[in-house]
C-alpha positions in Angstrom: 6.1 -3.0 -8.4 4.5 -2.6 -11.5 7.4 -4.4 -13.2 7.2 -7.4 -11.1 3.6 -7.4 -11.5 3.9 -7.6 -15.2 6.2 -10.8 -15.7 5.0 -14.4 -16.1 4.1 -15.9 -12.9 7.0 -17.9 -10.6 7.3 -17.8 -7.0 10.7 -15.4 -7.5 8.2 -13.2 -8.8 5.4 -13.6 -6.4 8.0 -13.1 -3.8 9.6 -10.4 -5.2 6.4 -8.6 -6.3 5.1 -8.9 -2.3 8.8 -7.4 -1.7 7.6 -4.6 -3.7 4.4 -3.8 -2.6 6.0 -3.5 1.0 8.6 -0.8 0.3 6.2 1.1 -2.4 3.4 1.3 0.2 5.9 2.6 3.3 7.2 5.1 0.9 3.8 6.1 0.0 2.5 6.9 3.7 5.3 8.1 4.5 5.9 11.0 1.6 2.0 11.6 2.5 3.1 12.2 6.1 5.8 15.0 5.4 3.4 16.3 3.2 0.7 16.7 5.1 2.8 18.1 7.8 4.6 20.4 5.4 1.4 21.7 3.6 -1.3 21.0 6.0 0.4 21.5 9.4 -1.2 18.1 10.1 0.6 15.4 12.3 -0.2 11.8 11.6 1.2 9.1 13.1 0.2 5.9 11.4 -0.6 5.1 7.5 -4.5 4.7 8.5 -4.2 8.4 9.9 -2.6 9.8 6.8 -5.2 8.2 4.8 -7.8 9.6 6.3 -6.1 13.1 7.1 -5.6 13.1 3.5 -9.2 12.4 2.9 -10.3 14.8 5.1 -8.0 17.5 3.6 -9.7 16.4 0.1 -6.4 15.1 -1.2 -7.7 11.2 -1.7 -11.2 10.8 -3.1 -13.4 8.3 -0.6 -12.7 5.2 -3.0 -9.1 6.1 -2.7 -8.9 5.9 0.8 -10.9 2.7 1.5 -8.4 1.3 -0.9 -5.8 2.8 0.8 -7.3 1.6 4.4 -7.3 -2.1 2.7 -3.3 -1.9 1.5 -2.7 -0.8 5.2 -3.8 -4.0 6.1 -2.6 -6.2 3.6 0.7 -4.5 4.2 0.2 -5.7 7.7 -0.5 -9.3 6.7 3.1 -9.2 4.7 4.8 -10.6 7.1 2.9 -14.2 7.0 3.2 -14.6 3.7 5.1 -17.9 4.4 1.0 -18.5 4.5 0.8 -19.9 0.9 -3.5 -18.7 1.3 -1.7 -15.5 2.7 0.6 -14.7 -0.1 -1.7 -15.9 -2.6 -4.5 -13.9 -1.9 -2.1 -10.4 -1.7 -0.2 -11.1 -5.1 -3.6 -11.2 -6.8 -4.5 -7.7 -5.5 -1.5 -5.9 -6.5 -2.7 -5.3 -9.8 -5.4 -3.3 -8.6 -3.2 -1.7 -5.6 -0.4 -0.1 -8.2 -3.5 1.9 -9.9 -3.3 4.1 -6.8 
């Protein structure tokens, strides 16, 4: 993501950057959910739920998980980006979403 981020602006990359975001936030939750299982004994079911289990367990500061609880639902408004206002407003947050 961070790469596609980075290169001059085109609407391969904005697509391909959105692409990005999508499978770097699912692989996100989801290593947070085996963790938290593994280390925690804690079941979560959803990315919100991880976020905040991970919160609660003091893993994710509460900046970090307000951040997190607004990827969850940009990655939830991915699949309209055919919404130019949609896709738009998501590629110009993405520099602040890799920091995470």
């Amino acid at each position: 993501m961070d790469e596609a981020i980075q290169l001059p602006f085109s609407v391969i990359v904005w697509d391909a950057a959105i692409q990005r975001f999508e499978y770097t936030f699912e692989a996100l939750w989801k290593a947070l959910k085996v963790y938290l299982q593994e280390r925690e004994g804690v079941l979560c079911a959803s990315p919100k739920g991880c976020f905040r289990q991970a919160f609660q367990s003091g893993w994710l500061t509460l900046e970090e998980v307000e951040r997190c609880l607004a990827m969850t639902d940009d990655r939830n408004l991915t699949s309209h980006t055919y919404i130019e206002e949609i896709a738009e407003a998501l590629y110009r947050k993405l520099p602040d979403y890799a920091q995470i």
